[in-house]
C-alpha positions, 0 to 999 in steps of 0.5 A: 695872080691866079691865071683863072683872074681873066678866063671867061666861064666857059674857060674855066669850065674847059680848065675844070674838065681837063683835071677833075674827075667828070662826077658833076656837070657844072653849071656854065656859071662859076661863082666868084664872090658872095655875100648873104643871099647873093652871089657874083660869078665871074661874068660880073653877073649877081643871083639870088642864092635859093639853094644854099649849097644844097642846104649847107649855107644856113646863114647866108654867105659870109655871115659876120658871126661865122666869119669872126668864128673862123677867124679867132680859131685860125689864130688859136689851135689848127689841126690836133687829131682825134688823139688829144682833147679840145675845148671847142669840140667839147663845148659843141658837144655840150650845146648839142646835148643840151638841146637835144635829146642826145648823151653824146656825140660823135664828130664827123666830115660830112652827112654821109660819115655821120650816116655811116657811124650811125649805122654801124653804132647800130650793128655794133650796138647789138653785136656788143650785147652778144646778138650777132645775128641782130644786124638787119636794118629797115630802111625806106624807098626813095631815102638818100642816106650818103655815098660810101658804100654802106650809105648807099646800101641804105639808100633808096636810089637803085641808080646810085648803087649801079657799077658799085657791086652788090650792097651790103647785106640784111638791108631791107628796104620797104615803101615810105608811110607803110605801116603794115610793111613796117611790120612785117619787116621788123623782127629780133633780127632787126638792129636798126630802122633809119629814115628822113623825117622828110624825105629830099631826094627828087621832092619833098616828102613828109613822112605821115606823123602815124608811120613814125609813130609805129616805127619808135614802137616796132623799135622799142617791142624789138629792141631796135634803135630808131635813127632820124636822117637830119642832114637835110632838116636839121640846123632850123631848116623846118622851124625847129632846130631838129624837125623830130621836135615838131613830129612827137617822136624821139629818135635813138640816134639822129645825124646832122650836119650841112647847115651845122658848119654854115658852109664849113664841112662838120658832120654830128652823130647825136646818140641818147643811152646806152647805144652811146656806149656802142662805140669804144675806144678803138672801135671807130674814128676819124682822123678830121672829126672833133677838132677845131672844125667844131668851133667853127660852129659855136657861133652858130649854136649859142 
């Protein structure tokens, strides 16, 4: 029997504090059980669920769909790495492309990994065509884009870069819905503009229809790639499986994941063209991505 069975919240959060490193500060409320929208702390007290694990539980906790996912792969196939081949991962994929305007896919952990093969796909994408000097990326004021370093980079957020040495370098960043900043940042240096159709760090923050518009424009008259940050609206969180569908504006690249796994962790970097081509065998990797996580979201995408 678990000894935190009969410890009180506050007990626990005590418990918590001795062990874990202090990156958060919890709630003084620890959840114990859940289904659907609700769920049970340990004081037996019962909430309704408005912030889905910050948009990862798509469908609620404990969706039977997922469950009986979760549960036929567990009696299947585990852990194989990405040195084999596997039926799950490739029918995902199939069901990302065949919705979206992707050729492939690259499987990831996490948001913030999906970001970081986004980019740099980017830069090796235009180092592969011999144009080493084209590696800037044009990013936007006030985006979230991750926490490795390269994401942080990115980011908008000058607070989430503190202590962490400089940023890396030929990231400009410029003032959301600007077009005439737009403009004069991007040149034949240019690799990449990356942005959220809907920016979600301290609001919500559409970006206007006309900014997107230019943006896919600078990109194609200076042979950039386009990248659509979708952690956040993505998985039908705007109405549409991917918000670029409602917006009239295709993305070269486009990143996914929370909502995708439904609370299982799984990140997706979707990619349309030739940049699919960027990066070759040994070029990148993961040791968690395109294994029997990807099944786990089958039942969601069919």
């Amino acid at each position: 029997m678990s000894k935190f069975i009969n410890m009180s919240a506050s007990e626990i959060l005590d418990a918590a504090a001795n062990v874990l490193v202090p990156t958060y500060a919890p709630l003084p409320i620890v959840p114990a059980v859940a289904a659907g929208s609700t769920v049970t702390d340990t004081e037996g007290n019962s909430y309704i669920d408005l912030g889905a694990g910050i948009a990862v539980t798509a469908l609620g906790h404990n969706p039977p769909v997922l469950h009986a996912a979760l549960m036929a792969q567990a009696d299947r196939l585990w852990h194989v790495s990405n040195i084999f081949a596997n039926e799950p991962a490739i029918r995902l994929a199939e069901r990302l492309v065949s919705v979206s305007f992707a050729d492939r896919v690259f499987f990831s952990n996490s948001g913030a990994e999906a970001n970081e093969a986004a980019l740099k796909l980017a830069r090796r994408h235009a180092y592969n065509k011999g144009l080493t000097d084209k590696y800037e990326i044009i990013a936007l004021d006030g985006a979230f884009h991750g926490r490795t370093l390269f994401t942080v980079s990115v980011g908008g957020t000058a607070a989430y870069k503190e202590g962490f040495g400089p940023p890396l370098e030929g990231i400009v960043h410029i003032t959301p819905n600007s077009v005439d900043e737009l403009l004069a940042a991007i040149s034949e240096r240019t690799c990449a503009v990356i942005v959220e159709p809907i920016q979600g760090e301290g609001g919500v923050r559409p970006l206007d229809i006309e900014f997107l518009q230019a943006a896919r424009a600078a990109c194609d008259a200076n042979d950039a790639l386009l990248i659509f940050d979708e952690i956040q609206t993505g998985a039908g969180r705007t109405g549409t499986l991917y918000a670029y569908e409602q917006m009239g504006v295709v993305p070269d690249v486009l990143t996914t994941a929370k909502g995708l796994g439904g609370g299982i962790p799984i990140g997706a970097t979707l990619v349309a063209g030739d940049a699919a081509e960027a990066l070759g065998r040994g070029s990148y990797g993961t040791t968690f991505g395109a294994i029997h996580r990807a099944r786990r979201c089958v039942g969601v995408a069919r």
